[in-house]
C-alpha positions as CSV (number, residue, x, y, z in Angstrom):
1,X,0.5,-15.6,0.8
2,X,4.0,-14.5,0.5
3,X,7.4,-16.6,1.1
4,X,7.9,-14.7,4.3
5,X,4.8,-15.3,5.9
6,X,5.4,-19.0,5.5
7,X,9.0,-18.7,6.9
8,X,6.8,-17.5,9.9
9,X,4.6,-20.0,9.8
10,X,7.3,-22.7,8.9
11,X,9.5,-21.2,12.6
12,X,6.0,-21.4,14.7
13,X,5.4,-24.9,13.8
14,X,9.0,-25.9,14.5
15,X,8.9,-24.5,18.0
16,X,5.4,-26.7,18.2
17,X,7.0,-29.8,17.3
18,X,10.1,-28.6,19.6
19,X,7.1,-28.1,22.5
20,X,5.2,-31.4,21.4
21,X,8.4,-33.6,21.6
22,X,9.4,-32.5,24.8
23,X,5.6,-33.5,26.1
24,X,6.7,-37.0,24.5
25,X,9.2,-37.6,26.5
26,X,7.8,-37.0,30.0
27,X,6.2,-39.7,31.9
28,X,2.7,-38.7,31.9
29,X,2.5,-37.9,28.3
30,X,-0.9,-38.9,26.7
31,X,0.2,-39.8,23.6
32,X,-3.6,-40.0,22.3
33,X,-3.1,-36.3,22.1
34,X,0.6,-35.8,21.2
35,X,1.4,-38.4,18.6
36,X,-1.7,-36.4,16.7
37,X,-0.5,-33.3,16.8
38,X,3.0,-34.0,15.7
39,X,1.1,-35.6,12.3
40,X,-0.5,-32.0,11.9
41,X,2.4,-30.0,12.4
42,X,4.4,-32.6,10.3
43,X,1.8,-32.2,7.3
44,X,1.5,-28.3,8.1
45,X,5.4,-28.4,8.0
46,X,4.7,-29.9,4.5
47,X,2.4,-27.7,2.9
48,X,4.1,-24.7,4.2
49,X,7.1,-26.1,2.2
50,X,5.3,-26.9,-1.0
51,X,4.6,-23.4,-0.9
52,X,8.1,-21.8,-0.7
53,X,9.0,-24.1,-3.2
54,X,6.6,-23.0,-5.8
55,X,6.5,-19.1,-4.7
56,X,10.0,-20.0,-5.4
57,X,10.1,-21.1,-8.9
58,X,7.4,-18.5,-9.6
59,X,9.7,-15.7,-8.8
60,X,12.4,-17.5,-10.9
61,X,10.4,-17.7,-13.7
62,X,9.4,-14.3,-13.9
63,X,13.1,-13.0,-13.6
64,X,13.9,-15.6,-16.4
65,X,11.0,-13.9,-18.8
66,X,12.2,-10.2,-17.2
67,X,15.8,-10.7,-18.2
């Protein structure tokens, strides 16, 4: 996996939590279903993260041993 695929991955979970919070908020939410999936794309959120973090420091590394 590369930094830009999760920058993809990273924007299509933040328009699912955009899309699950607005389901919160209407009246006949079922929130057996919502409040579950907004744990999943907060821990996918997470991970995808993590990731970019280390790819990251990877690619920092191997400029520091480069230069």
């Amino acid at each position: 996996m590369n930094i830009s695929s999760n920058i993809s991955s990273l924007q299509t979970n933040q328009s699912f939590l955009n899309t699950t919070a607005q389901n919160i908020q209407k009246p006949s939410a079922e929130l057996t279903k919502e409040i579950p999936n907004l744990i999943v794309a907060d821990k996918t959120a997470a991970v995808n993260v993590s990731a970019i973090k280390t790819q990251d420091e990877m690619i920092g590394s191997l400029l520091d041993i480069k230069a």
